[in-house]
PLY file of the C-alpha trace (Angstrom):
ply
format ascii 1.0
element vertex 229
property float x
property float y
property float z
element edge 228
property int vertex1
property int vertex2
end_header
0.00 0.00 0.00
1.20 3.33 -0.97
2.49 5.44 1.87
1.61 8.47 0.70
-2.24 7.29 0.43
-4.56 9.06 3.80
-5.12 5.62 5.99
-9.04 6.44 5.98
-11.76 4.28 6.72
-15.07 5.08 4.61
-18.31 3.04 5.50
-20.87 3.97 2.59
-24.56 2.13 2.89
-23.76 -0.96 4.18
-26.19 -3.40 4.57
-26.53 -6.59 6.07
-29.04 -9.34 5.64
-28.89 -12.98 6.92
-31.15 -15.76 5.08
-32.68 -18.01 7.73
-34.89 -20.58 5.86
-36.94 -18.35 3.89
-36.95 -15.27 5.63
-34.61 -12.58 5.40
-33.23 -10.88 8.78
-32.08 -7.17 8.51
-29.23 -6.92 10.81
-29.03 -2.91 10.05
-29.18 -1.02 6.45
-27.69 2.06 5.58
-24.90 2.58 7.72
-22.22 5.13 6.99
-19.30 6.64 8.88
-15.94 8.08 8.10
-13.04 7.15 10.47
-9.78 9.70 9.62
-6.76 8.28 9.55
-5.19 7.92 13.17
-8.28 8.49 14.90
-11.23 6.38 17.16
-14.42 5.39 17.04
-16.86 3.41 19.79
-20.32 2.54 18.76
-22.05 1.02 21.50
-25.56 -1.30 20.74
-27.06 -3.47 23.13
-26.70 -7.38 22.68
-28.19 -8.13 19.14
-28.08 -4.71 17.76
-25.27 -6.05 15.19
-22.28 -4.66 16.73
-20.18 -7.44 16.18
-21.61 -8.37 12.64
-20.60 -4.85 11.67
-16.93 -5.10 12.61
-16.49 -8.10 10.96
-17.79 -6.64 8.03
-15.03 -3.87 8.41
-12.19 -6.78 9.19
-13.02 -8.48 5.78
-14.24 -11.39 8.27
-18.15 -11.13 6.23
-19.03 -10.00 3.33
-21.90 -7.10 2.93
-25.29 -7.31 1.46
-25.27 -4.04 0.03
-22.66 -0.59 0.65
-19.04 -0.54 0.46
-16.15 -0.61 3.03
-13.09 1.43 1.52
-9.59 1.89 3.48
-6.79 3.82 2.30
-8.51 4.03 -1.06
-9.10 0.07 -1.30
-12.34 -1.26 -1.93
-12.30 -4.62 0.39
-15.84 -5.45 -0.24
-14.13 -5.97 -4.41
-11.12 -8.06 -3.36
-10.35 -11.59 -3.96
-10.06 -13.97 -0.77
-5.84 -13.91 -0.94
-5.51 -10.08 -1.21
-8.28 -9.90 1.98
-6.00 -12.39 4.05
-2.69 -9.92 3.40
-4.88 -6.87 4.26
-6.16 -8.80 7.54
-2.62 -9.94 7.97
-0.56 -6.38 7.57
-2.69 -4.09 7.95
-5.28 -5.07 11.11
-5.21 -5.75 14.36
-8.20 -7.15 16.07
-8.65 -7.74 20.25
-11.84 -9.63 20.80
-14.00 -9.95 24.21
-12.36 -13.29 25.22
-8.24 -12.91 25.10
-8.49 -16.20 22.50
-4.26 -16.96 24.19
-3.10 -20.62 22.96
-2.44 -22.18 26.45
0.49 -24.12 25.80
1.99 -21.07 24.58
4.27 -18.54 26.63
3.00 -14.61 26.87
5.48 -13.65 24.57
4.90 -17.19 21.99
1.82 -15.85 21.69
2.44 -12.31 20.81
4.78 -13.37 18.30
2.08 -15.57 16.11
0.96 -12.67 13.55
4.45 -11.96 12.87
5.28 -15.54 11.73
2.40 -15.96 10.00
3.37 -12.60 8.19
6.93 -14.24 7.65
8.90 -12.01 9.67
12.32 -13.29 10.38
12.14 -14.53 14.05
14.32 -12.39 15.87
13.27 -9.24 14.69
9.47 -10.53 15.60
10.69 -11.50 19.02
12.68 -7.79 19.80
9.01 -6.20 18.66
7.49 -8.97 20.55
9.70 -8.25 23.95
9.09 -4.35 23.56
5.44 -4.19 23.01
4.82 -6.72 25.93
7.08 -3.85 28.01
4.77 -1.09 27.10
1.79 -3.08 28.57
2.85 -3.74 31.53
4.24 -7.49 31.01
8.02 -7.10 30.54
8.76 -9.72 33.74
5.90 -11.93 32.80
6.78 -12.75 28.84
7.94 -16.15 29.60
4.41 -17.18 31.68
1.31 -19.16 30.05
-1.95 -18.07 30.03
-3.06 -20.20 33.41
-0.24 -17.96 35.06
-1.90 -14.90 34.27
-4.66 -12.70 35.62
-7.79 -11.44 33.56
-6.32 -8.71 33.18
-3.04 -9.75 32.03
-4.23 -12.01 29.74
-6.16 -9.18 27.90
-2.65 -7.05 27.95
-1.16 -9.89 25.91
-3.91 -9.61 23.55
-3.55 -5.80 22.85
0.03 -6.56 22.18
-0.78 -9.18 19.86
-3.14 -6.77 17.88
-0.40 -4.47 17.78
2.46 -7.56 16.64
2.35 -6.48 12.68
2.46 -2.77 13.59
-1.32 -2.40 11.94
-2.71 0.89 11.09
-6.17 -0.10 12.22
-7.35 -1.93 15.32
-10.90 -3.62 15.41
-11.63 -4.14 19.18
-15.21 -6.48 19.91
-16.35 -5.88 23.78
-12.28 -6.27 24.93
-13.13 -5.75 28.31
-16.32 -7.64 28.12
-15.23 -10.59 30.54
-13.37 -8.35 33.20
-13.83 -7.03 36.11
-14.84 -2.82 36.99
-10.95 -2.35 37.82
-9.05 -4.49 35.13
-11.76 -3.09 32.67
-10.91 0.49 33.49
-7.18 -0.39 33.45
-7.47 -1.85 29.81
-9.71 0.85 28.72
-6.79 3.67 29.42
-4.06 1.44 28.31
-5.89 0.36 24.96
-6.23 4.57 24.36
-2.84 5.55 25.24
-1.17 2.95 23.08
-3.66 3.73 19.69
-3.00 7.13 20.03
1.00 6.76 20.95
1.77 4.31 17.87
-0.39 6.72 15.81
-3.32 3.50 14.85
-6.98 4.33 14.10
-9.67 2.19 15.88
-12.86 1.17 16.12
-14.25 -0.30 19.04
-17.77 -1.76 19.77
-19.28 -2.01 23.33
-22.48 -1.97 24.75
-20.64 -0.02 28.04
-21.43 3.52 28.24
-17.73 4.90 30.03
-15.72 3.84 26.61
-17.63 6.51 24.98
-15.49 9.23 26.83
-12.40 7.64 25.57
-13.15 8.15 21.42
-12.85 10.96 19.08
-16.32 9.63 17.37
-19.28 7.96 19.72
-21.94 6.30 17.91
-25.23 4.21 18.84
-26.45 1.21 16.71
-29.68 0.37 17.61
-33.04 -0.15 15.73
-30.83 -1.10 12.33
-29.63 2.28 12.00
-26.33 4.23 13.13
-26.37 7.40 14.77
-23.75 9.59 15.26
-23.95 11.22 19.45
0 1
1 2
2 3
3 4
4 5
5 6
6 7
7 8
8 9
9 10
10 11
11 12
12 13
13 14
14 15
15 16
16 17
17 18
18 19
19 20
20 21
21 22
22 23
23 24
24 25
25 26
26 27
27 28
28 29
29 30
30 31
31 32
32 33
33 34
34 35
35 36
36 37
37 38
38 39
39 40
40 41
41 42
42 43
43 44
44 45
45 46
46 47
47 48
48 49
49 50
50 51
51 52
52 53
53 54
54 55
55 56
56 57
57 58
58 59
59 60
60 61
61 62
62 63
63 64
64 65
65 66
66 67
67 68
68 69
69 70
70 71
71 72
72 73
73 74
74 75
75 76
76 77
77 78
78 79
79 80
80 81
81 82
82 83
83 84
84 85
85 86
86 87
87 88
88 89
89 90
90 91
91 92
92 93
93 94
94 95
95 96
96 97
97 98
98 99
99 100
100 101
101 102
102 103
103 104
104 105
105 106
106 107
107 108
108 109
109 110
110 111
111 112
112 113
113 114
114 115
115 116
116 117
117 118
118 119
119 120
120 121
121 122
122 123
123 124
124 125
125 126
126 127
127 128
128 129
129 130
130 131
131 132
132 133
133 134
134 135
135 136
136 137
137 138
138 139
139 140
140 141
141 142
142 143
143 144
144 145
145 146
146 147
147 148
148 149
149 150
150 151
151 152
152 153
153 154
154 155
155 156
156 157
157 158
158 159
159 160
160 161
161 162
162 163
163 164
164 165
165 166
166 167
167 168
168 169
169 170
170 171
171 172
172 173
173 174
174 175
175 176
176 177
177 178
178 179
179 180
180 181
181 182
182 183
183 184
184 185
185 186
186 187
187 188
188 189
189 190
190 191
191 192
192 193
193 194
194 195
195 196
196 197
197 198
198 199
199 200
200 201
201 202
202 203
203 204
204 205
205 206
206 207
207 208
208 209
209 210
210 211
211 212
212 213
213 214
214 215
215 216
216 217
217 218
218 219
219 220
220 221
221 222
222 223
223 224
224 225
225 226
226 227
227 228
């Protein structure tokens, strides 16, 4: 991807349907949203409003019914299935609600991961791996599996891994859905600081109110529609 292309997300009409039997379900229609390059976005829906669907419509996960998703001037919703698995692979990071760790993997094995899958030589991967597991919080606990781990620090091993391939976007579904009040509020700032200190855009979904505070952009998805607050 050309350098010199403006990292913006454009949502325009998307729509998406699901077939069940032979009735169609409207998951939400018309939604459209512009995330600038380097900045965030929450959209909080309760459970069922589509949340979820719609990021993985936006991480190339789904395909849409109707509407295009364009970032840094690429159509994704137009791609063939090996150019969408480099874009997921170099150019997104995602953190989901449960930390998803392999368990007979170390902290820092499992940061690592995107980076050989990406075909990064190995010691580079492991230097990024080592330094981005410093900056949340982990440095003395890289060489720990997940049972050795809190909530909490299992979710700071995630954000690392999201950040592994040095993405320019980061998709994050509910990721302090399973925690408690303090680790949640602890990965909320930490998530913040390091999008905006590595310079990343990102879109988060939530149903919980207090992210909104955090983002540049707040929306609501409810009733099949987006609204901006």
């Amino acid at each position: 991807m050309n350098d010199t292309v403006s990292r913006e997300l454009e949502i325009q009409g998307v729509k998406k349907v699901f077939r069940s039997g032979h009735e169609d379900l409207v998951v939400f229609e018309e939604v459209s949203f512009i995330v600038p390059e380097g900045s965030t976005a929450v959209i909080r829906g309760e459970s069922g409003s589509g949340k979820t669907t719609l990021l993985n419509l936006i991480g190339a996960l789904d395909s849409c019914t109707a509407g295009r998703i364009v970032f840094a001037g690429l159509d994704i919703t137009d791609q063939r299935e090996e150019n969408l698995i480099e874009f997921r692979s170099r150019q997104l990071g995602f953190i989901f609600q449960f930390h998803y760790l392999l368990k007979d993997f170390t902290a820092l094995e499992n940061v690592l991961i995107p980076a050989l899958i990406a075909r990064v030589p190995r010691a580079q991967a492991k230097r990024q791996a080592q330094e981005l597991l410093a900056q949340v919080g982990l440095r003395e606990r890289s060489n720990h599996y997940p049972v050795q781990l809190s909530g909490g620090e299992r979710q700071r091993v995630a954000v690392a891994r999201a950040l592994m391939n040095d993405p320019y976007l980061i998709l994050a579904d509910e990721p302090t859905g399973n925690l408690d009040e303090r680790n949640s509020q602890a990965i909320q700032q930490l998530l913040f600081e390091l999008v905006r200190r590595f310079g990343k855009s990102m879109i988060l979904v939530t149903h919980a109110a207090d992210f909104a505070r955090l983002g540049d952009e707040h929306y609501l998805l409810e009733h099949r529609r987006l609204r901006r607050l």
